[in-house]
N, CA, C and O atoms as a GROMACS GRO file, in nm:
protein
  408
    1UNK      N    1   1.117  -1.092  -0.549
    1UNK     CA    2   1.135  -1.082  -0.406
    1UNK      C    3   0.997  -1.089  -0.341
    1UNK      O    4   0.903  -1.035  -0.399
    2UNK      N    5   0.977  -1.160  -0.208
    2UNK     CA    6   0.835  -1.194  -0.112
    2UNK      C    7   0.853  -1.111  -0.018
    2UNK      O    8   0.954  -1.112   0.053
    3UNK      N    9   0.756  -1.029  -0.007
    3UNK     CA   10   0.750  -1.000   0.139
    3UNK      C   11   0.600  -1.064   0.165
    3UNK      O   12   0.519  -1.050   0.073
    4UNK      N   13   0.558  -1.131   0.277
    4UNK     CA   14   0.480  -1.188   0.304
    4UNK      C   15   0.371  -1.266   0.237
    4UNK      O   16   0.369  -1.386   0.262
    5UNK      N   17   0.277  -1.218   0.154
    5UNK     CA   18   0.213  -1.229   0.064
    5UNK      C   19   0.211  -1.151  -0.048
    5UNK      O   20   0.104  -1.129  -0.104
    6UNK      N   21   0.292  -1.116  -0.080
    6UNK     CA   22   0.328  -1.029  -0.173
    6UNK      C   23   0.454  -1.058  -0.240
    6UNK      O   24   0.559  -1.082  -0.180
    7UNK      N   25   0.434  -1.054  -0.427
    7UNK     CA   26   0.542  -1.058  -0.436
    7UNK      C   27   0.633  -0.940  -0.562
    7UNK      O   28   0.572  -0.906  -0.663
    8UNK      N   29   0.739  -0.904  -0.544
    8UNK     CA   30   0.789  -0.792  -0.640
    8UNK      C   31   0.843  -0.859  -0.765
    8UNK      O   32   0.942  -0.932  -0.765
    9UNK      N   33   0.748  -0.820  -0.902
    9UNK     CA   34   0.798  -0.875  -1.036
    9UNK      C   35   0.844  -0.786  -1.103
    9UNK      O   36   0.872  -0.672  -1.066
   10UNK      N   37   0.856  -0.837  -1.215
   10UNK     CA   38   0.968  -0.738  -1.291
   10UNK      C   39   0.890  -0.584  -1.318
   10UNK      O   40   0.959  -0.488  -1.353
   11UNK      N   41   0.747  -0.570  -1.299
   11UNK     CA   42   0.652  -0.442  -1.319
   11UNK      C   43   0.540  -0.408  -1.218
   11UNK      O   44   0.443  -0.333  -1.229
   12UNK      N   45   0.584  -0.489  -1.110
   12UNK     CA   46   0.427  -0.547  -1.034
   12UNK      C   47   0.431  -0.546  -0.898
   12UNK      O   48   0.512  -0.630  -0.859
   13UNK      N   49   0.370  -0.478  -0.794
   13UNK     CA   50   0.363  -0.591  -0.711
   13UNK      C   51   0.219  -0.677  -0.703
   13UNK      O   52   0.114  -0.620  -0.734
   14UNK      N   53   0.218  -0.808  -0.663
   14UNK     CA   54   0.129  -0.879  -0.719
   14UNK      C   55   0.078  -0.969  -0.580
   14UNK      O   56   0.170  -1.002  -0.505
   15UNK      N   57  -0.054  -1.007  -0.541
   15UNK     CA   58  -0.084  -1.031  -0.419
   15UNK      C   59  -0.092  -1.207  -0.451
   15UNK      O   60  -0.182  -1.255  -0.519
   16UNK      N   61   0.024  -1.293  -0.387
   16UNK     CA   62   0.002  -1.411  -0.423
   16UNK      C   63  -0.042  -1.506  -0.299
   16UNK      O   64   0.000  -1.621  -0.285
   17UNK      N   65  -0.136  -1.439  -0.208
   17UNK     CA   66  -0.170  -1.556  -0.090
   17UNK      C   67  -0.309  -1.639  -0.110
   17UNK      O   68  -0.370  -1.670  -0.213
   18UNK      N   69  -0.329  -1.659  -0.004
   18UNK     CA   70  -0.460  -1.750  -0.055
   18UNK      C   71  -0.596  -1.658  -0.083
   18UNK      O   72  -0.599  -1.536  -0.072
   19UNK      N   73  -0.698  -1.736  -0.120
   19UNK     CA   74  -0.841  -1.686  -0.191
   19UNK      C   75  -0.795  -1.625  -0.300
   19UNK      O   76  -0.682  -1.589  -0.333
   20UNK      N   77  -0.906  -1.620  -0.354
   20UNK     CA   78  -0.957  -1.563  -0.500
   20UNK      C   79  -0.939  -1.429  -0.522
   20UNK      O   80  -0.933  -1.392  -0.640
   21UNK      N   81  -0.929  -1.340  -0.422
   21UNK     CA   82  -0.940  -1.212  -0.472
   21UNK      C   83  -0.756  -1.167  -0.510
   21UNK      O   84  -0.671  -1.169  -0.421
   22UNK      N   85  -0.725  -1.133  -0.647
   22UNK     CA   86  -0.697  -1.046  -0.720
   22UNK      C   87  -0.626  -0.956  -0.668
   22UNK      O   88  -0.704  -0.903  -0.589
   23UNK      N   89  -0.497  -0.887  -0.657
   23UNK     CA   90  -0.483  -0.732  -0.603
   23UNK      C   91  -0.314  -0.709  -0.660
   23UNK      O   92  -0.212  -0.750  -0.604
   24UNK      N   93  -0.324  -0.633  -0.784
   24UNK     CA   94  -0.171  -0.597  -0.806
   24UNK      C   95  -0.218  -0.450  -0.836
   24UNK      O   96  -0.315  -0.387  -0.880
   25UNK      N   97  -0.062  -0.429  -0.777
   25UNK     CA   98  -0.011  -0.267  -0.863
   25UNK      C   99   0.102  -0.244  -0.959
   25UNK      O  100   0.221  -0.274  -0.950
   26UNK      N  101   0.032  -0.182  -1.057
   26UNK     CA  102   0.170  -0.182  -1.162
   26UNK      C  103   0.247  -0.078  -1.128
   26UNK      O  104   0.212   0.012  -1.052
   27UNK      N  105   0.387  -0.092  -1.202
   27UNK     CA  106   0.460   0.037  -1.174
   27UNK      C  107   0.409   0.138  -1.205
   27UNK      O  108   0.401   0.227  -1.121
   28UNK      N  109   0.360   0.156  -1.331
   28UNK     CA  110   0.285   0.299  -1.404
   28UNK      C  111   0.206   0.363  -1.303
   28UNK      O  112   0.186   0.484  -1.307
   29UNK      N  113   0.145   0.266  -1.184
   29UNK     CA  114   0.054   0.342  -1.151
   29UNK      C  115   0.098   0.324  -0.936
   29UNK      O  116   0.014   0.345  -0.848
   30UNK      N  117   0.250   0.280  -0.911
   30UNK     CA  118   0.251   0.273  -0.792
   30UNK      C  119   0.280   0.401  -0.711
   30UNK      O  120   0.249   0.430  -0.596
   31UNK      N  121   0.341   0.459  -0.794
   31UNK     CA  122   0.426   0.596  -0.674
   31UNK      C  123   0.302   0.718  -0.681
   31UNK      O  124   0.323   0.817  -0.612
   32UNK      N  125   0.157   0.715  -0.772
   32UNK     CA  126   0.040   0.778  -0.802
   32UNK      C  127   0.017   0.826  -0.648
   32UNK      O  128   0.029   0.757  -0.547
   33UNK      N  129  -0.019   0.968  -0.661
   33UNK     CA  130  -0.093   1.051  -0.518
   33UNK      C  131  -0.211   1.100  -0.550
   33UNK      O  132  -0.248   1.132  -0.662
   34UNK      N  133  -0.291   1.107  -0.417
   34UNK     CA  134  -0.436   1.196  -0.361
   34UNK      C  135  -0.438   1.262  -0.260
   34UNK      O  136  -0.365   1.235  -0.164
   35UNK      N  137  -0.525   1.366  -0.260
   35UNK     CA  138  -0.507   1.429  -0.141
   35UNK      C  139  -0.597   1.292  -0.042
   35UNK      O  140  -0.638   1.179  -0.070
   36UNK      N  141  -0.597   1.359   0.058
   36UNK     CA  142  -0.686   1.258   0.164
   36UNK      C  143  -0.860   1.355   0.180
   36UNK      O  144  -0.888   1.465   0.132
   37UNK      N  145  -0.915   1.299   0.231
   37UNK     CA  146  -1.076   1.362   0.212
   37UNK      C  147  -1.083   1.462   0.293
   37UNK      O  148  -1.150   1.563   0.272
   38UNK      N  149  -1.005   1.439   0.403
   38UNK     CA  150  -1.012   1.578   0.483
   38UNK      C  151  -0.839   1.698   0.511
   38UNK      O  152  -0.818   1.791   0.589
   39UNK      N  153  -0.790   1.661   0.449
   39UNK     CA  154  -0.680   1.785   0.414
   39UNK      C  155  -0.643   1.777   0.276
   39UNK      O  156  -0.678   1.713   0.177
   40UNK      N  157  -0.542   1.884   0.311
   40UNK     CA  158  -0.434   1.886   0.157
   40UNK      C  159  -0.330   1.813   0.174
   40UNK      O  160  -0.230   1.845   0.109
   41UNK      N  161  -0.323   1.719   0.246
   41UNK     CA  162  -0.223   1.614   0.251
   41UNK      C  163  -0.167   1.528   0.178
   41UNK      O  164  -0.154   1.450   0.273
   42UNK      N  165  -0.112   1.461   0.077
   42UNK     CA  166  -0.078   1.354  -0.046
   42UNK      C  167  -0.055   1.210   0.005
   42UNK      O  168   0.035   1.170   0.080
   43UNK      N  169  -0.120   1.164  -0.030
   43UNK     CA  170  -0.096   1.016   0.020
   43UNK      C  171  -0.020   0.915  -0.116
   43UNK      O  172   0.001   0.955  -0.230
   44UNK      N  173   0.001   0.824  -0.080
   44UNK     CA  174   0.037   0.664  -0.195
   44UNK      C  175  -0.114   0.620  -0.240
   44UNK      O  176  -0.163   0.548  -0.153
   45UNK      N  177  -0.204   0.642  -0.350
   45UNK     CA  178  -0.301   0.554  -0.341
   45UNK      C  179  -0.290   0.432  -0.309
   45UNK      O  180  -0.348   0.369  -0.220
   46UNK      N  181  -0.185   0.387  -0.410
   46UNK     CA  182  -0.196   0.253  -0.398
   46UNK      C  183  -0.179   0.172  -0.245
   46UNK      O  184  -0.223   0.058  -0.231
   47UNK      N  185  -0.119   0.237  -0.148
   47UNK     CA  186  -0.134   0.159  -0.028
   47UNK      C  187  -0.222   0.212   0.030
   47UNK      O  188  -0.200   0.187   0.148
   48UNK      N  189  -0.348   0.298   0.019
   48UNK     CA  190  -0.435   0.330   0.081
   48UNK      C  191  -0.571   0.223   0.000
   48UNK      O  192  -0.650   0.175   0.081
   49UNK      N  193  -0.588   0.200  -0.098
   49UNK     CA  194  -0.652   0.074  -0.166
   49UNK      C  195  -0.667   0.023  -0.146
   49UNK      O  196  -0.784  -0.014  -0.145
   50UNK      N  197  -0.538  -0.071  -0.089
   50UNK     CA  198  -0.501  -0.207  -0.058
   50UNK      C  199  -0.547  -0.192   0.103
   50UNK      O  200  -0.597  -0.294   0.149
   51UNK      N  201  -0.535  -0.080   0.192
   51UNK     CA  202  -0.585  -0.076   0.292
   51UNK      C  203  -0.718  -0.097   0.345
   51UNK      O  204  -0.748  -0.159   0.447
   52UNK      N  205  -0.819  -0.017   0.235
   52UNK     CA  206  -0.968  -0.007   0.217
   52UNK      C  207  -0.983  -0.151   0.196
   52UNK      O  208  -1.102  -0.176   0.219
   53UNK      N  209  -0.921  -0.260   0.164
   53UNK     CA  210  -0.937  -0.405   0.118
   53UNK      C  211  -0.998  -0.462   0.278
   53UNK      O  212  -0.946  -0.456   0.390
   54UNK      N  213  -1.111  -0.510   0.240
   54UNK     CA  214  -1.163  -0.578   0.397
   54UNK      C  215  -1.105  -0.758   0.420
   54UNK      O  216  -1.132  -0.830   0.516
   55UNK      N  217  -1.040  -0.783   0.327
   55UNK     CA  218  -1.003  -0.927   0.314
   55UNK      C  219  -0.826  -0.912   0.340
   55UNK      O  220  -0.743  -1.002   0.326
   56UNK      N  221  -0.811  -0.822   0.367
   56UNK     CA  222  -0.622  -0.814   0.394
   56UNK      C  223  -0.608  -0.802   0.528
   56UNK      O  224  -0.700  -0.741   0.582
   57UNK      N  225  -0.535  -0.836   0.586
   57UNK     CA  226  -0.524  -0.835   0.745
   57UNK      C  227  -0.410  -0.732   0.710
   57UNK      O  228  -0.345  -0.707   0.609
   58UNK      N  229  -0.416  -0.678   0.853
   58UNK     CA  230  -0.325  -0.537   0.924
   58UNK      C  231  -0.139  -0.627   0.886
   58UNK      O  232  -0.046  -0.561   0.841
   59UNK      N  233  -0.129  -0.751   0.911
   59UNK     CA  234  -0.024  -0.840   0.860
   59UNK      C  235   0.005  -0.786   0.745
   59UNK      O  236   0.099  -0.709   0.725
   60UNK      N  237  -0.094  -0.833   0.643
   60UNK     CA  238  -0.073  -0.824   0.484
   60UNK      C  239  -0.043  -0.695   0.447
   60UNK      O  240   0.035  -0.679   0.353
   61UNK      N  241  -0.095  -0.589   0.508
   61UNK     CA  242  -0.075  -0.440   0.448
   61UNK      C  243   0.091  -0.361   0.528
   61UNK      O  244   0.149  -0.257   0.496
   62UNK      N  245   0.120  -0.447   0.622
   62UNK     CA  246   0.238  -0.451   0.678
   62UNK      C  247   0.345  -0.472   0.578
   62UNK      O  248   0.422  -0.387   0.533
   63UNK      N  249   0.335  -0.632   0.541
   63UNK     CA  250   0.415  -0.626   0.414
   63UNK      C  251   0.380  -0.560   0.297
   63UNK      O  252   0.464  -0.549   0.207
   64UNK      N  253   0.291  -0.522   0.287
   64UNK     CA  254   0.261  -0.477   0.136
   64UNK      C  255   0.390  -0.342   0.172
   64UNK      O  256   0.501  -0.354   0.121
   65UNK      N  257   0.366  -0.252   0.239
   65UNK     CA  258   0.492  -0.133   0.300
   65UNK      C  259   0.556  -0.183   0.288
   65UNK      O  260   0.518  -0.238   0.184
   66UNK      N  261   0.637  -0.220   0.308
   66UNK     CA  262   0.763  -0.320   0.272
   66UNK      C  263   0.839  -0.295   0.125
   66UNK      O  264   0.939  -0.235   0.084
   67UNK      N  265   0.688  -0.412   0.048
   67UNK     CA  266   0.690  -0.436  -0.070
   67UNK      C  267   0.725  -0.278  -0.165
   67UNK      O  268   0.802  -0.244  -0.256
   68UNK      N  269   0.615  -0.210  -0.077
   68UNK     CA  270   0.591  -0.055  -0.169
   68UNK      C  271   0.760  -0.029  -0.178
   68UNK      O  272   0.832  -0.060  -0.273
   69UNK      N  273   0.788   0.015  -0.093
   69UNK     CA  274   0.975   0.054  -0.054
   69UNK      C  275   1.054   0.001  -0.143
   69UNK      O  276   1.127   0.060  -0.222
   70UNK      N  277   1.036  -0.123  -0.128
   70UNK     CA  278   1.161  -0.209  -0.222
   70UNK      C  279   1.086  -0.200  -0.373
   70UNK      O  280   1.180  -0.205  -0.452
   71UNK      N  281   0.997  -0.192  -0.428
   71UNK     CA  282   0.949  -0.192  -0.569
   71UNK      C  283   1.000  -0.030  -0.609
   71UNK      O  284   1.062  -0.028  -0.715
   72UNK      N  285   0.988   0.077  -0.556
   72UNK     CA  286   0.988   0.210  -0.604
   72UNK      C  287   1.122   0.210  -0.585
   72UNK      O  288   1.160   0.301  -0.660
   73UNK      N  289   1.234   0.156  -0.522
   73UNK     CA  290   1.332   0.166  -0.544
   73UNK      C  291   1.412   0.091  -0.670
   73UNK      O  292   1.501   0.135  -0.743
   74UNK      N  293   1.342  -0.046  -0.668
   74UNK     CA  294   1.360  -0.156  -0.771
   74UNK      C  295   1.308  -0.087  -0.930
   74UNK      O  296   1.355  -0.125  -1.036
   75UNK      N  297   1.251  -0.028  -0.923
   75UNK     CA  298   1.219   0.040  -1.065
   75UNK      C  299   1.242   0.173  -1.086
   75UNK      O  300   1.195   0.238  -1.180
   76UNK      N  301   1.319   0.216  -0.994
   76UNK     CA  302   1.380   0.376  -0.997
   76UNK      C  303   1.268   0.466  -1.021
   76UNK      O  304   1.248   0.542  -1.115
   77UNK      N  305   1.204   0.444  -0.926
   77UNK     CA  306   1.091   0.559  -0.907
   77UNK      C  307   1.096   0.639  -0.835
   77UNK      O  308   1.177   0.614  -0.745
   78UNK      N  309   1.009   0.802  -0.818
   78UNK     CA  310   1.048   0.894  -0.741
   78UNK      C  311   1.008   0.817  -0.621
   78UNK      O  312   0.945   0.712  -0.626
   79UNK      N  313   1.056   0.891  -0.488
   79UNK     CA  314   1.017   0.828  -0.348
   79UNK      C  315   1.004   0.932  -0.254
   79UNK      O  316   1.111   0.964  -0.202
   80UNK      N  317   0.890   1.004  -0.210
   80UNK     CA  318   0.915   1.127  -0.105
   80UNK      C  319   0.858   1.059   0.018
   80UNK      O  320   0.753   0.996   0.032
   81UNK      N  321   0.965   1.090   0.111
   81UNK     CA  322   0.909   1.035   0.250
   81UNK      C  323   0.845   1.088   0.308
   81UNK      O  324   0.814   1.023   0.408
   82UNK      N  325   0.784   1.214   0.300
   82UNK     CA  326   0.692   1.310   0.326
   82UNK      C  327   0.556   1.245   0.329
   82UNK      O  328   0.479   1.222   0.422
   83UNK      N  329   0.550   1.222   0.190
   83UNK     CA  330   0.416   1.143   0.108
   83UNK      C  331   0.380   1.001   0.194
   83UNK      O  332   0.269   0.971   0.238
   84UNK      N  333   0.491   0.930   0.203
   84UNK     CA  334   0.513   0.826   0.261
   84UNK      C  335   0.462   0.815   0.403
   84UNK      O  336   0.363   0.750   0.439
   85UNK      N  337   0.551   0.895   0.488
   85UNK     CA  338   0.499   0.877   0.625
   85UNK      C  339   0.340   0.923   0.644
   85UNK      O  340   0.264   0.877   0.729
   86UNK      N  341   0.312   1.009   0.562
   86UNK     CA  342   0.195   1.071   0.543
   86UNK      C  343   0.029   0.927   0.511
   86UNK      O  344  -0.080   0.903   0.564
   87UNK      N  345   0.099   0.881   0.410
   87UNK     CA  346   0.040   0.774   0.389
   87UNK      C  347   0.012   0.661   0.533
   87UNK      O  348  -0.097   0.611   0.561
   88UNK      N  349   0.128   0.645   0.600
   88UNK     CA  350   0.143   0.551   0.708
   88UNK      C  351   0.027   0.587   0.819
   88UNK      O  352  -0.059   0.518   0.874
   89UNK      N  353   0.060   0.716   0.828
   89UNK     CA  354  -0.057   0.772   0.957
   89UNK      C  355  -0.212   0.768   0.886
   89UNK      O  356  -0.307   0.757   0.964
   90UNK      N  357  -0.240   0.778   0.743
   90UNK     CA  358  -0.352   0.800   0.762
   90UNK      C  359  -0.408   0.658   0.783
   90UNK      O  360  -0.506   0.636   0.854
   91UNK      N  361  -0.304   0.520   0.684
   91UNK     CA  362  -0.307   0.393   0.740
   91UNK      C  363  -0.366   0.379   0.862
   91UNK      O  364  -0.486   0.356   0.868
   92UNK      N  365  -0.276   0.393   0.993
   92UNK     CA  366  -0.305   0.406   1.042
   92UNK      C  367  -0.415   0.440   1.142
   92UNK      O  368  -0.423   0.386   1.252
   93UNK      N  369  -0.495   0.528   1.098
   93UNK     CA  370  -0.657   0.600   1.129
   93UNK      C  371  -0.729   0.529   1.097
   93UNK      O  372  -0.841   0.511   1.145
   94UNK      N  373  -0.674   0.471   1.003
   94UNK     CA  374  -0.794   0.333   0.902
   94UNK      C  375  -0.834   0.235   1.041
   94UNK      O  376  -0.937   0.198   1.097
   95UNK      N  377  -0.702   0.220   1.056
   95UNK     CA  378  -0.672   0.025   1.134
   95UNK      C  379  -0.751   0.078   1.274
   95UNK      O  380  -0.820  -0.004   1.335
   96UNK      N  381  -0.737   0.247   1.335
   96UNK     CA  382  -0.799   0.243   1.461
   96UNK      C  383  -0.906   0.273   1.460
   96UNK      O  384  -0.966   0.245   1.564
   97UNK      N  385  -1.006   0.357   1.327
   97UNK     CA  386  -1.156   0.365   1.303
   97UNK      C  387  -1.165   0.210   1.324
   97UNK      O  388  -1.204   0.181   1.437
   98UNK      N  389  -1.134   0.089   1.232
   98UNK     CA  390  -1.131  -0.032   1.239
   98UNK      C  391  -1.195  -0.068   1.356
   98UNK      O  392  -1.318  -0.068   1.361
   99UNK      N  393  -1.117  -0.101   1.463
   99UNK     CA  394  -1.050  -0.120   1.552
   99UNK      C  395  -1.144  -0.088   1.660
   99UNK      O  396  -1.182  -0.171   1.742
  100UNK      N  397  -1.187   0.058   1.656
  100UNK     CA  398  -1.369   0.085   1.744
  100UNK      C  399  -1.443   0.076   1.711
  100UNK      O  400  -1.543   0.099   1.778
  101UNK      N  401  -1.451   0.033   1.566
  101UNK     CA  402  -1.607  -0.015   1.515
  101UNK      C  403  -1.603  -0.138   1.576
  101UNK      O  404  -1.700  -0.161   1.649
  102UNK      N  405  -1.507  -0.238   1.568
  102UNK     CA  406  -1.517  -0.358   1.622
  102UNK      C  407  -1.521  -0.401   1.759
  102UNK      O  408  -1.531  -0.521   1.786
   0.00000   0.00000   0.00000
């Protein structure tokens, strides 16, 4: 399954758009948490990664959410929406630090 540039394989999601750079997550390591640097909060690494990526547009990490959703369900993985929305906002903070640096 595609969501945008992204696509869900049988263990993977796997970044198939243009340029050279590289970017999958395996299952073993997608539903993985951290706190965030300034609370005790739990985030998704893996979509905070892919966020820190300076070559992904706010588009691409759009679908990558997407992707995350339908893969952790597609491989019967745990899913807390807690963690989740949690993840979204700090996303979020990313795209608007972004956003006034620029």
């Amino acid at each position: 399954m595609d969501f945008g540039n992204w696509k869900v394989t049988q263990n993977s999601i796997t970044w198939k758009g243009k340029g050279m750079q590289p970017f999958e997550i395996h299952e073993d390591k997608l539903t993985a948490t951290r706190k965030t640097n300034t609370d005790e909060i739990r985030i998704y690494e893996s979509i905070v990664l892919a966020t820190n990526e300076d070559w992904l547009t706010e588009n691409d990490l759009f679908d990558l959410n997407f992707a995350f959703v339908y893969a952790v369900a597609k491989f019967g993985l745990h899913f807390n929406y807690d963690i989740f929305d949690a993840t979204l906002a700090y996303q979020f903070e990313i795209f608007e630090a972004e956003d006034e640096e620029g």
